[in-house]
N, C-alpha and C positions, 0 to 999 in steps of 0.2 A: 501510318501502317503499324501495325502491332503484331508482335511473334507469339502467338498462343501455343502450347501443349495443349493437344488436342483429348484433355480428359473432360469430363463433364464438370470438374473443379476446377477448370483450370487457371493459373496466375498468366496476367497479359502483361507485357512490357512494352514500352513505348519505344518507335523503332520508325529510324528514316531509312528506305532502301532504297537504291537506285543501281537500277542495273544497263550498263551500258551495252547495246543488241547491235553488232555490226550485220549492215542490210545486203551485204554482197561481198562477195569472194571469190578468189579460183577453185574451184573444185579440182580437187586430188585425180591424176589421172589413171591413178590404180588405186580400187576401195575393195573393201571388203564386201561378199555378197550378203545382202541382208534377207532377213528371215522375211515371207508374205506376209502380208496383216491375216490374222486369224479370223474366219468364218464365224466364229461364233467362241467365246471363253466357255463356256454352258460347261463341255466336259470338264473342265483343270477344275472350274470352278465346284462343280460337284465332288471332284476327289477330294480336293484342300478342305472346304467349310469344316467339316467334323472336327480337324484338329484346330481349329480356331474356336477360344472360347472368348465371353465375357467377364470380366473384372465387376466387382463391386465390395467395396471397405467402405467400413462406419468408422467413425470415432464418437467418443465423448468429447463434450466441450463444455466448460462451466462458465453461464450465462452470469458477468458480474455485474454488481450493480457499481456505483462511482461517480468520476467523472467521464462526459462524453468522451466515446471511443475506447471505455473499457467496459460498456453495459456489453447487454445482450446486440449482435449482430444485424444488419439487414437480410436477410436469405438472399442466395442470388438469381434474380430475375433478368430479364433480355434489358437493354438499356432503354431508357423511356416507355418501361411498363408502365400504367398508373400502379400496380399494385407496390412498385419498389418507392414512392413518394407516398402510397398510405402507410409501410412499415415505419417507414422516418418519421412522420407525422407521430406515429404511434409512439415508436420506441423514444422519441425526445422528450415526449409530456409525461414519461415517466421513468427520466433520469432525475438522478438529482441535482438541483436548480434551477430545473425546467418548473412548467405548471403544474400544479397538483402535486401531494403530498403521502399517494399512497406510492412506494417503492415497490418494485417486479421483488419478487422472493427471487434468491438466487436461484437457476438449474443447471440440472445436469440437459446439455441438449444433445441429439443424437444427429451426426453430421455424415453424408455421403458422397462417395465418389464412384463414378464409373467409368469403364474403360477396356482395353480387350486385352488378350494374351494368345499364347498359341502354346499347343503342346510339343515337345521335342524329344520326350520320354515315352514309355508306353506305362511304365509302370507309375507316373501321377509327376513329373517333372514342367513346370509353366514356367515361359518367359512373359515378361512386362516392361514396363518404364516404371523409374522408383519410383515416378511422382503418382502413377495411379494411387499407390499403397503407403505411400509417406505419412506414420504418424496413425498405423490405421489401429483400432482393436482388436478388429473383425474382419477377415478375408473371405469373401466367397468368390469361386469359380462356376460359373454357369458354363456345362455343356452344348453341343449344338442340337442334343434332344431333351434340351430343358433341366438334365437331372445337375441339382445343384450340390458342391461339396465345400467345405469346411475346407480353405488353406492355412499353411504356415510358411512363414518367408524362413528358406533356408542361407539367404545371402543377401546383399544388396548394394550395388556401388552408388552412391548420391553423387559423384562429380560426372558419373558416367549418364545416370539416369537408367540404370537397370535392376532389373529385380527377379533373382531364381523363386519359385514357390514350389511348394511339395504338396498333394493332394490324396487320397487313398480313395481309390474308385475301385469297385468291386467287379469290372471288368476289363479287359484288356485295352487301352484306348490308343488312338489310332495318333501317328507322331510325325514331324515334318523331319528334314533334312534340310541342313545350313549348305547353301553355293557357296560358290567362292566370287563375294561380293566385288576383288577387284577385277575380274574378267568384264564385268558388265558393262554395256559403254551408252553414252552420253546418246540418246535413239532411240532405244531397246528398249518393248514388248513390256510393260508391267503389270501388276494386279495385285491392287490391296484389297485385306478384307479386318472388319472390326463390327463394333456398336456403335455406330454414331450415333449420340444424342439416346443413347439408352432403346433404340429400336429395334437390337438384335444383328445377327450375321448380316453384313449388307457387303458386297461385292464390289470394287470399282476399278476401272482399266484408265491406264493412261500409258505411259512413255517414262525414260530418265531422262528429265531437264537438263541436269545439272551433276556434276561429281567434285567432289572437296568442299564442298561448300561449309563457309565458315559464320557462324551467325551467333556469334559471339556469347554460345552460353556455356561455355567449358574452356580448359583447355586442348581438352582431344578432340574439337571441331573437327570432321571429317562427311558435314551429310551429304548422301546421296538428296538430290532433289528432282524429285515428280511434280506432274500437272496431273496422276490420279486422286478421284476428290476423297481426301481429309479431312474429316468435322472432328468436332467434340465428342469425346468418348472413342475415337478411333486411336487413341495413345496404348502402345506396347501392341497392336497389333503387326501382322507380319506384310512386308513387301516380299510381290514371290516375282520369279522371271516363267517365263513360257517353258519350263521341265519343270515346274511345280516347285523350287526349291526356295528358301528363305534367303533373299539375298539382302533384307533394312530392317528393320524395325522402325516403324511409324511413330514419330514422336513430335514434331511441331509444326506450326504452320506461318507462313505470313498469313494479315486478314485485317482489315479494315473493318468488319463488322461481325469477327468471330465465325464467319463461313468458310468454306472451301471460294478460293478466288483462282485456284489451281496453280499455288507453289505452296506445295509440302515437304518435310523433312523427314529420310530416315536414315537411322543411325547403320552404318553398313555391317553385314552379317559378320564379317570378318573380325569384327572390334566384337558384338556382340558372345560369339564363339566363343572367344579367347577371354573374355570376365566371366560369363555362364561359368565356362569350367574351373576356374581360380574359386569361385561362389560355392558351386558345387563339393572342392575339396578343402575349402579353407573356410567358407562363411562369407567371406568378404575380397575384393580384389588385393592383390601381390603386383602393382604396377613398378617396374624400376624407376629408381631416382638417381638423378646426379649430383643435385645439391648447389647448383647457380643458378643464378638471377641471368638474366640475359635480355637482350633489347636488341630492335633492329641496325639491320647492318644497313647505312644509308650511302646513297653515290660519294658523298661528301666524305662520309669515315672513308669508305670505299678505296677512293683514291687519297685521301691521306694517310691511308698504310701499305699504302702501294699495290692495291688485292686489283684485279683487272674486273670482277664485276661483283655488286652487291650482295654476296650469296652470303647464306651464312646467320650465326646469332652470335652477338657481343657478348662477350662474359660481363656483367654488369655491377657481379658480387658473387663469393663462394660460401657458401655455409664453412662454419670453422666447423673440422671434425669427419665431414661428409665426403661423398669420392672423390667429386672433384678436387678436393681439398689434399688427400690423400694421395691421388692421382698428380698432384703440383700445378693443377690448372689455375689458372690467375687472371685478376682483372686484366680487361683490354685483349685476355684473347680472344680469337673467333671462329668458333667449333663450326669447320667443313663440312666435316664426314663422324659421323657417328656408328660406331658397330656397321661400319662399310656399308651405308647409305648415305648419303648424298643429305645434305641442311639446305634446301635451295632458297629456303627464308624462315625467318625465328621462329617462328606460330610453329613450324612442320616438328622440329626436335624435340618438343615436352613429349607428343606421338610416340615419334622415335624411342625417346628413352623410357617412356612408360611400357611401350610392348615388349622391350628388351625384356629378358631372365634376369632376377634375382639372383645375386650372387654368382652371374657370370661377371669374368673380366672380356672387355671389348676393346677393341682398339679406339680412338681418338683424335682425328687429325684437326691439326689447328692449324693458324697463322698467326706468327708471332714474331717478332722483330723483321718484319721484312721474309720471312719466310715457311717453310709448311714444316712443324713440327709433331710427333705421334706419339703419345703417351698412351699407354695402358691405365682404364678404371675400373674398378671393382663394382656393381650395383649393389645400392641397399632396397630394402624396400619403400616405400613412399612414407615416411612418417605418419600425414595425417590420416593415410588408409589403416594404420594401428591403431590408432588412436582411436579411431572410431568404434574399430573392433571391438578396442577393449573397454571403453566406454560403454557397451552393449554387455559384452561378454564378463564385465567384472564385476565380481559378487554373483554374479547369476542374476544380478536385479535390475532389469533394463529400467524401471521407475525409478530409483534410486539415480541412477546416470542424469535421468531428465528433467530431475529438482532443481531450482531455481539456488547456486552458491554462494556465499558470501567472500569474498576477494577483502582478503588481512587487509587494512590499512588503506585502502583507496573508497573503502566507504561505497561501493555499488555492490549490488548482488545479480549474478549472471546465467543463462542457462543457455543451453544448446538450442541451435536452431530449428523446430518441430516443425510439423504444419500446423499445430494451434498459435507456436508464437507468431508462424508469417501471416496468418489469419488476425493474431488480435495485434500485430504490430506493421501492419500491411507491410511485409517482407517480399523484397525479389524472389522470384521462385528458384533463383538459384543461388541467391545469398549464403556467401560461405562465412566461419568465425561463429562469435557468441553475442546469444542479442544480452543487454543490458535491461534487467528487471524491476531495478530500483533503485535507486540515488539517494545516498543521507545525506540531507541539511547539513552545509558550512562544510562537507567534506573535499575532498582534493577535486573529486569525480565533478562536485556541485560547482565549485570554485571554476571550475574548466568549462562548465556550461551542458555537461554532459548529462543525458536524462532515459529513460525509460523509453525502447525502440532503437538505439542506438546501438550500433553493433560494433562490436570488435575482431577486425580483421589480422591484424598482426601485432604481436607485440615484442617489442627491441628488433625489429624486420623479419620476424619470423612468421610465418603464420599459424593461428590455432584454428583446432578442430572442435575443444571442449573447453569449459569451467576446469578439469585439473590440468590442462596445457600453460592457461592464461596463468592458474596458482602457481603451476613448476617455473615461469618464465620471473613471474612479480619474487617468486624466494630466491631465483639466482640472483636476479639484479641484488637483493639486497643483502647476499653472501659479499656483495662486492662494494658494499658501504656506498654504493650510489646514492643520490638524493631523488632519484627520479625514476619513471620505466614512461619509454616511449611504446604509445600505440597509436595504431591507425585504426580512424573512426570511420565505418561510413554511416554520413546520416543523411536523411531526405535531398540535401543541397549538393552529396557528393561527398569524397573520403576527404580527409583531414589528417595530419599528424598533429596528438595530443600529447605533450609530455606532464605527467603525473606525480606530483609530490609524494615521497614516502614519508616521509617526514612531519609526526607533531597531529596527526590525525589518525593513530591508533585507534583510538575509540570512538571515533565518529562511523558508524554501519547503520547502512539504514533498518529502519525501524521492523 
């Protein structure tokens, strides 16, 4: 089974699901009365479509020559086309090594994606998933009477998968309203609409499967899950309920063969709302942070701290400096209650603490020696959400940001994670850190086994966002005359802790 983002580019990841279906119950002897099945969607359907548009970004891509796997690409075709085994054919007899001795001239190629949006503004405001536009040059907005406009991303959260765009239409255009996605309940009346597969507004009803669903490509996992059918190209379009209102946003799917097999995912309007607006006045999300590591609370710890049931997340580690830290929370405690909600398991708190306010103080409640203690923390905002900002925002030169750096003394040169590098270094589509661009001969990096595709997740247990995170982290270490800086690698086989010689390899940088 595989979890695809339902763009027409989209990256699949390899994924066993099993969902355990109890076949019989007592039914509740007091329910709620529910809505009748609707006659016909025909009216909602004809009010919503107009504010639903289609997505479509280009990039450049530079077609290199080399060795295998850094030429020119396959295009992507349906699996077991013949044409994706005539590209290979093709492109192999004119890499270098292979037969034949004429080389491809390098190009520039032009690369597309597609995908849907909705409007939420009148005056030119569009919601999407990042991934439609990750990496793009060229944004266009197709309306639902074909007239197409020129976007610009005004925001964009990548851990989130959302994307604000701003558009200048020279008529008034018609705009949806966000529900309040957590009234919705697990039964209830759906209707998506998007581009699947690049064919325009297409319509589909179904039911909510599912609510919290966690599938593991963030940490704010919270999707709503439907049996309305989701294909490719149906990413960043909207989930509405029976009052027409936007209550998900359509972003992944389970699939075995890249179709709708009717379990979809969307991100709830509620999460949606509350980054749109942060996007809107900031550029980029203002998630809170607390600054621990934290791990599950199991029966076992459970009862040997005397907690009567497994709720809760273990303090596992505090950033030095950060609230927690500030706050005097410390390893081995186990945060209850956060800003008076309830931890009823680890995964729920990152949630919690991300939608909290910036630079409110919240309450705390812990367990700690055998008993419930309540500290006061201050939020900061999320680090790597700065960073990225300003990664974008600094110089004014977003290209400048996305150049490939050279890292003093460890001899690799590094760049942020695009969709050209996950594209030429077949990257998880949610791969977070810096991929690794180049490797000098005999250097710490090479001596480690380290190469080209290999990404850097944390370094000294911190995690990075950018190439100047990874520099700020390698010059502290060696304000502190250390011999080493520890990082985590993940590469194809899985992460790794690599620890890195500073030492005696100055001038080894790759070439």
């Amino acid at each position: 089974m595989r979890l695809i983002r339902p763009s027409t580019r989209a990256v699949m990841l390899a994924s066993a699901v099993t969902f355990a279906v109890p076949l019989a119950g007592a039914i509740p002897a007091q329910q709620a009365i529910a809505r009748p099945t609707p006659d016909s969607f025909a009216d909602l359907a004809a009010r919503l479509l107009p504010a639903v548009v289609n997505i479509s970004s280009t990039q450049t891509a530079q077609a290199r020559g080399g060795a295998p796997g850094t030429g020119p690409e396959i295009p992507m075709f349906p699996p077991g086309s013949p044409f994706e085994q005539f590209f290979k054919d093709f492109l192999n007899r004119n890499r270098p090594g292979q037969r034949g001795e004429n080389q491809p001239t390098p190009q520039e190629r032009r690369m597309q994606s597609l995908g849907s949006g909705f409007i939420i503004d009148a005056s030119g405001l569009v919601v999407t998933n990042n991934h439609v536009i990750d990496g793009a040059d060229e944004i266009t907005v197709t309306l639902a009477d074909n007239t197409a406009l020129k976007a610009k991303v005004l925001g964009r959260d990548e851990t989130g998968d959302i994307a604000l765009l701003q558009v200048k239409p020279d008529k008034v255009l018609p705009a949806l309203q966000f529900g309040d996605s957590d009234k919705e309940r697990v039964g209830d009346w759906v209707l998506a609409i998007g581009n699947p597969f690049g064919l325009g507004g297409s319509v589909t009803a179904g039911i909510i499967s599912a609510r919290g669903r966690d599938i593991h490509q963030g940490p704010y996992d919270d999707f709503i899950q439907t049996d309305a059918a989701i294909n490719r190209g149906n990413s960043g379009g909207p989930l509405f309920n029976m009052d027409g209102q936007v209550i998900g946003m359509n972003t992944a799917i389970y699939s075995p063969s890249g179709g709708s097999i009717g379990i979809g995912f969307s991100i709830p309007a509620n999460l949606v709302k509350s980054v749109v607006a942060q996007l809107k006045d900031f550029g980029h999300p203002r998630r809170g942070w607390l600054g621990v590591r934290i791990q599950q609370v199991t029966p076992d710890i459970a009862e040997s701290l005397g907690l009567k049931d497994a709720n809760g997340a273990m303090v596992a580690g505090v950033n030095d400096g950060g609230p927690a830290d500030k706050a005097r929370i410390r390893n081995g405690d186990i945060i209850l209650k956060f800003n008076n909600q309830d931890v009823k398991e680890m995964r729920s708190l990152p949630r919690i603490v991300a939608d909290s306010e910036v630079g409110k103080q919240v309450p705390v409640l812990l367990w700690r020696d055998g008993k419930e203690v309540t500290v006061q923390a201050t939020l900061d905002e999320k680090p790597d959400d700065v960073q990225r900002a300003a990664a974008i925002a600094g110089g004014g030169d977003k290209s400048q940001a996305l150049k490939p750096t050279e890292i003093s003394g460890l001899g690799v040169r590094i760049a942020p994670i695009t969709q050209e590098m996950k594209e030429k270094f077949s990257l998880g589509g949610e791969q977070k850190g810096v991929v690794i661009t180049d490797v000098a001969p005999n250097s710490s990096a090479s001596e480690r086994g380290l190469k080209p595709g290999d990404v850097i997740v944390e370094v000294q247990q911190g995690e990075v966002a950018t190439p100047a995170d990874v520099q700020q982290r390698v010059d502290t270490v060696k304000k502190e005359n250390r011999k080493s800086v520890l990082m985590l690698i993940q590469r194809q086989d899985g992460l790794q802790w690599v620890p890195l010689s500073l030492s005696g390899d100055k001038d080894k940088q790759p070439g």
